[in-house]
C-alpha positions as CSV (number, residue, x, y, z in Angstrom):
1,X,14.9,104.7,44.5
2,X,12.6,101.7,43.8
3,X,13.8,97.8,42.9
4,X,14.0,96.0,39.7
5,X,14.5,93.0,38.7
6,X,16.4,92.0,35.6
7,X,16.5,88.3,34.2
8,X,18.7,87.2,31.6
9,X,18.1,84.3,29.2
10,X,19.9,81.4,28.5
11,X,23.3,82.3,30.5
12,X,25.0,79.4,32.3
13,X,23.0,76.8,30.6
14,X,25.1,73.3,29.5
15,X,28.0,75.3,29.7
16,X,27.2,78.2,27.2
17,X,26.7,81.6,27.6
18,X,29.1,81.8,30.6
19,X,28.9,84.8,32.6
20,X,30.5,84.5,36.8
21,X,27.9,86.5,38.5
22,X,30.4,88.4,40.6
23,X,31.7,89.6,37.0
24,X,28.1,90.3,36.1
25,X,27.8,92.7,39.2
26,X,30.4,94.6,38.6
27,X,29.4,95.1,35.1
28,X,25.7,96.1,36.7
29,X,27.1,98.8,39.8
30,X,29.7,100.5,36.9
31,X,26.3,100.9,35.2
32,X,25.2,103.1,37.8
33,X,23.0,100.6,39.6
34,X,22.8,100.2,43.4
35,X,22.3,98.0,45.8
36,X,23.1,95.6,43.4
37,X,22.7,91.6,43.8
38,X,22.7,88.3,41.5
39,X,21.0,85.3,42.8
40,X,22.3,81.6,42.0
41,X,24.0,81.3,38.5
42,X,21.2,81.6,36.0
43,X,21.0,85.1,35.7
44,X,18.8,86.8,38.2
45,X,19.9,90.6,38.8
46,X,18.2,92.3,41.7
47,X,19.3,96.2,42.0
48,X,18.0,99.8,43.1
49,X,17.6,102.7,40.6
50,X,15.6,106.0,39.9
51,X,12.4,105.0,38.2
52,X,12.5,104.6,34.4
53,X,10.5,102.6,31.6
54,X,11.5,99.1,32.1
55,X,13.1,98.6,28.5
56,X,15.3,101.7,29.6
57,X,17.5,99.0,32.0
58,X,16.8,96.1,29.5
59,X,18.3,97.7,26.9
60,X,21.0,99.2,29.3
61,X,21.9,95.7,30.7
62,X,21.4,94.0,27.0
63,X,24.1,96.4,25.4
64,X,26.7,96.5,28.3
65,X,26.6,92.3,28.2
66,X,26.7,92.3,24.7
67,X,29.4,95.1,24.9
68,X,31.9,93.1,27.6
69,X,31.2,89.5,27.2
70,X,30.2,89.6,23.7
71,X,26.7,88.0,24.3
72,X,23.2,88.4,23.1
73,X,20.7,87.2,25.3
74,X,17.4,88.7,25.8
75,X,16.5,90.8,29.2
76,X,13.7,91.2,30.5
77,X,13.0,93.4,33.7
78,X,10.4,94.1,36.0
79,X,9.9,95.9,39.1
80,X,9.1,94.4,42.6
81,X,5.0,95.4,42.5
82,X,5.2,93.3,39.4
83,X,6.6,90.3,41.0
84,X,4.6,90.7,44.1
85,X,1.4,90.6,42.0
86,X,2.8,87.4,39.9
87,X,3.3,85.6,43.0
88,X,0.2,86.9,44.5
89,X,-1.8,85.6,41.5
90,X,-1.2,82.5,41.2
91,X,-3.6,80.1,40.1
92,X,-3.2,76.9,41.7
93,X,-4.2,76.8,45.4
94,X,-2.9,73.1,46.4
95,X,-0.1,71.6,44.4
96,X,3.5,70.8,44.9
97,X,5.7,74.1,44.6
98,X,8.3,72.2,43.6
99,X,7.2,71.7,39.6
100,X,5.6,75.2,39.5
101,X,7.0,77.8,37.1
102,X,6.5,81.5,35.9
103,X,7.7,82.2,32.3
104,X,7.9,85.7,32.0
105,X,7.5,87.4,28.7
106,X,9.0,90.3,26.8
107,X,6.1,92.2,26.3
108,X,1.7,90.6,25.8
109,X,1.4,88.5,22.8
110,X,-1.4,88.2,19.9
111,X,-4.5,87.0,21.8
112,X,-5.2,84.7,18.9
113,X,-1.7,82.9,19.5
114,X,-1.8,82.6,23.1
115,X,-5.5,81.1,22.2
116,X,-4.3,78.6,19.6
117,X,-1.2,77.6,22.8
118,X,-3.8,76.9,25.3
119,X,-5.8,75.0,22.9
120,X,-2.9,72.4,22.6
121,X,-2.0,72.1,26.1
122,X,-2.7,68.5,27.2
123,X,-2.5,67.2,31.1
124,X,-1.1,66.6,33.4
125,X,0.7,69.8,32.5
126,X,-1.3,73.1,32.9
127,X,-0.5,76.8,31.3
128,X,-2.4,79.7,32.4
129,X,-2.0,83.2,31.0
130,X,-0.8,85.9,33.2
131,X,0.0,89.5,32.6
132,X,3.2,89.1,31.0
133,X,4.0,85.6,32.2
134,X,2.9,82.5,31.9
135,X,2.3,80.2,34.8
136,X,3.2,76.7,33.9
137,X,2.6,73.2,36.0
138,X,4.2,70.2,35.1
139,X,3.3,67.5,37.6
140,X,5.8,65.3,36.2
141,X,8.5,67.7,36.3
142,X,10.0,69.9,33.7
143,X,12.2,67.4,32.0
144,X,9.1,65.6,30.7
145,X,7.1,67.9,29.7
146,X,6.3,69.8,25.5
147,X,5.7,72.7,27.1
148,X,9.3,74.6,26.7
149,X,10.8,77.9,26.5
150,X,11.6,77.4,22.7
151,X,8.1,76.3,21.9
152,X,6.7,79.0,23.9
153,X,8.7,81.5,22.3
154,X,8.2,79.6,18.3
155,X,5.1,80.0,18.6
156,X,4.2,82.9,20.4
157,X,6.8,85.1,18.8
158,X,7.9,87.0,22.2
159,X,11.0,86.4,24.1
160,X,10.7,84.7,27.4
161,X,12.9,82.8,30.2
162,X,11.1,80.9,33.1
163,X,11.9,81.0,36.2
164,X,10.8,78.3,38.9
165,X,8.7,79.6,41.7
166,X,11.6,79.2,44.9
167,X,13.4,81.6,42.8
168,X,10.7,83.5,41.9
169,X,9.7,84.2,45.8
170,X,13.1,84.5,46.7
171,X,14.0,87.2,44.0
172,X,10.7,89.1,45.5
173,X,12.3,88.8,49.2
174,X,15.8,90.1,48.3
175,X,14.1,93.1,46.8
176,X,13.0,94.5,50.1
């Protein structure tokens, strides 16, 4: 058995896409999941499963959601190396944890259009590609800042959702 980790987009936020995680973890153990765990309301699944191609459980947890809460919102999953090496990696040695996010994405996009994004970037914020993510730090906090999961995804084309990085670390220690 190894752990994933699956993160839904968009559920909980301004009061739509309303799913109670203890719901939601029923939904994911009938699915055949174990050792199955949500972390605060914004989606965060942490569970225990045979190994399998990542789009096998976001597919799986996309069409059961969809299927019993009539929802669409994207999924994207990873395992626990992954988010050990995303939290491992990052790029900033000395700033304040606090305005530090990881936006994780669907699958790599077009070099050229991750390019043309980083090009545009302005401070104080700072983006910096990772595999798959997107680290992003806005020193004047994420209300004030362009730099969006909607502009992300407009102009990248890939679907993402960002997590901040106490989640992040705390979704990598309840994975143990």
């Amino acid at each position: 058995m190894k752990s994933y980790i699956a993160l839904l987009r968009g559920v909980n936020v301004s009061g739509k896409n309303i799913i109670r995680m203890n719901v939601l973890l029923d939904l994911i153990t009938q699915l055949g999941f174990t050792n199955v765990q949500t972390y605060i309301q914004s989606g965060n699944i942490i569970f225990r499963h045979d190994e399998m191609p990542l789009d096998f459980f976001e597919n799986k947890i996309h069409a059961a959601i969809k299927n019993n809460f009539g929802i669409d919102v994207p999924v994207i999953a990873m395992d626990r190396e992954y988010l050990g090496r995303i939290i491992s990696g990052k790029p900033f040695a000395e700033v304040d944890e606090s305005k530090l996010m990881v936006t994780f994405l669907a699958h790599q996009p077009e070099k050229e259009k991750v390019d043309a994004i980083l090009e545009i970037i302005n401070p104080p914020d700072i983006l910096i590609q990772g595999n798959k993510a997107f680290y992003l730090y806005c020193p004047e906090g994420f209300g004030k800042t362009r730099i969006t999961n909607n502009f992300l995804e407009t102009k990248l084309g890939v679907s993402m959702t960002g997590r901040n990085w106490k989640t992040c670390n705390r979704l990598f220690e309840m994975t143990v």
